[in-house]
Each structure stands twice: as C-alpha cells, then as structure tokens.
Residue, then its C-alpha position, 0 to 999 in steps of 0.5 A: x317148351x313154350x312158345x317164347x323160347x321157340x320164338x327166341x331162338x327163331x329170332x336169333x337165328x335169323x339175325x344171322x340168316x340176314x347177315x348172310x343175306x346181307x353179305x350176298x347184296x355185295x359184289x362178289x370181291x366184297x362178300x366176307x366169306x368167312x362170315x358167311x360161312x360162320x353165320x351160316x353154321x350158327x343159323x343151321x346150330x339155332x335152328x336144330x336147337x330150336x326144334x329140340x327145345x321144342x321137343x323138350x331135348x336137353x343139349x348143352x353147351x355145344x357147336x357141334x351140329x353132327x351132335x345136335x342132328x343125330x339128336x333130331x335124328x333119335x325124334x324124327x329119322x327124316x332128319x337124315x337128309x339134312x346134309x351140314x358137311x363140313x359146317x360145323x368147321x366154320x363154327x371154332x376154327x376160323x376164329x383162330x389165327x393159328x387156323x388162318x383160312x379164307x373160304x372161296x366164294x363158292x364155299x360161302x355159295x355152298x354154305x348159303x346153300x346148306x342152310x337155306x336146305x335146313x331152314x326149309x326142313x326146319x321151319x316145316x317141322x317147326x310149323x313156322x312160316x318164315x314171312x311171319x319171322x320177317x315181320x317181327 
C-alpha cells in the first residue's frame, strides 16, 4: 500500500474523531449523542481499515468492525484487546426511523472513550504520530 492511501484514510477518520471533538465543547444537554456515537464507530472502522490496507488485506464493503478486528486479528494477535462493544450498532441502525433510538450521554462518554482506546493502539502500529494528522 503506499503512503497516500495510509494518508487518506487517516485524514478521513479524523474528520470524524473531530466531529466528536467537537460535539464534546458543548454543554451536555447540547451534545447530539447519536452522532457522537455514529462518528465514533466510523473513526474506530477507518482506522482498522487503515491498518489493513497497509498490510495489503483486502476488506470489501462493509461496517462491521468484529469483521475488520478479526482481520487485524488473523496480522497481529494484540489486536485482541481492542474492545468496540457494541460500536458497530452505531453504524446502520440509527440511521433508520423504524430503529428510533437516542443513546444516553454516558453512551456517547463510552463510545469517545472506546475510540480514544483504538486510536492509540492504532496509530502505534500505524507508526503514526497523531499531532502530525492535526497539522495537515
């Protein structure tokens, strides 16, 4: 894979780490919660994406990140303390209206939480320093 494509999918998945970011400068009662928690799973999916493209692994079309974590597994076994709970809910189903559903705050917390957790993990195996994706 070359460094481009390493370099896209970092830059995308950080639009939506800074949404979240962003998100959290409000007061609580102000925090969309379901866009945090749909921005953090699209982080936590880019990034895995990311790594596997730079390990030349072929993924498709998908949202599912058990899919895309036991793909990184299959690399690299210290994968497994990655924990994405239940983040991949967040990708799909709040999207629909027959799937009506507002996570809590504290959902959002965790989910900010889960992806901070994936974001350091990642980036060390990425050999990527975060502040150098800040200063694009």
């Amino acid at each position: 894979m070359t460094d481009e494509i390493l370099r896209k999918w970092l830059i995308k998945a950080f639009e939506d780490y800074r949404t979240i970011e962003n998100e959290f400068k409000l007061s609580k009662k102000e925090v969309v919660t379901s866009s945090v928690c749909f921005h953090a799973q699209q982080f936590v999916e880019k990034l895995l994406k990311a790594y596997l493209s730079n390990n030349g692994i072929e993924f498709g079309r998908t949202h599912n990140l058990e899919f895309l974590l036991q793909l990184c597994k299959n690399i690299d076994d210290n994968f497994k303390n990655i924990d994405t709970k239940n983040l991949s809910y967040y990708a799909v189903e709040l999207r629909y209206p027959d799937e009506f559903y507002i996570p809590t705050y504290d959902e959002a917390k965790e989910c900010f939480e889960l992806a901070k957790k994936a974001k350091d993990f990642i980036l060390e195996k990425l050999n990527v320093i975060e502040k150098d994706l800040k200063s694009k």
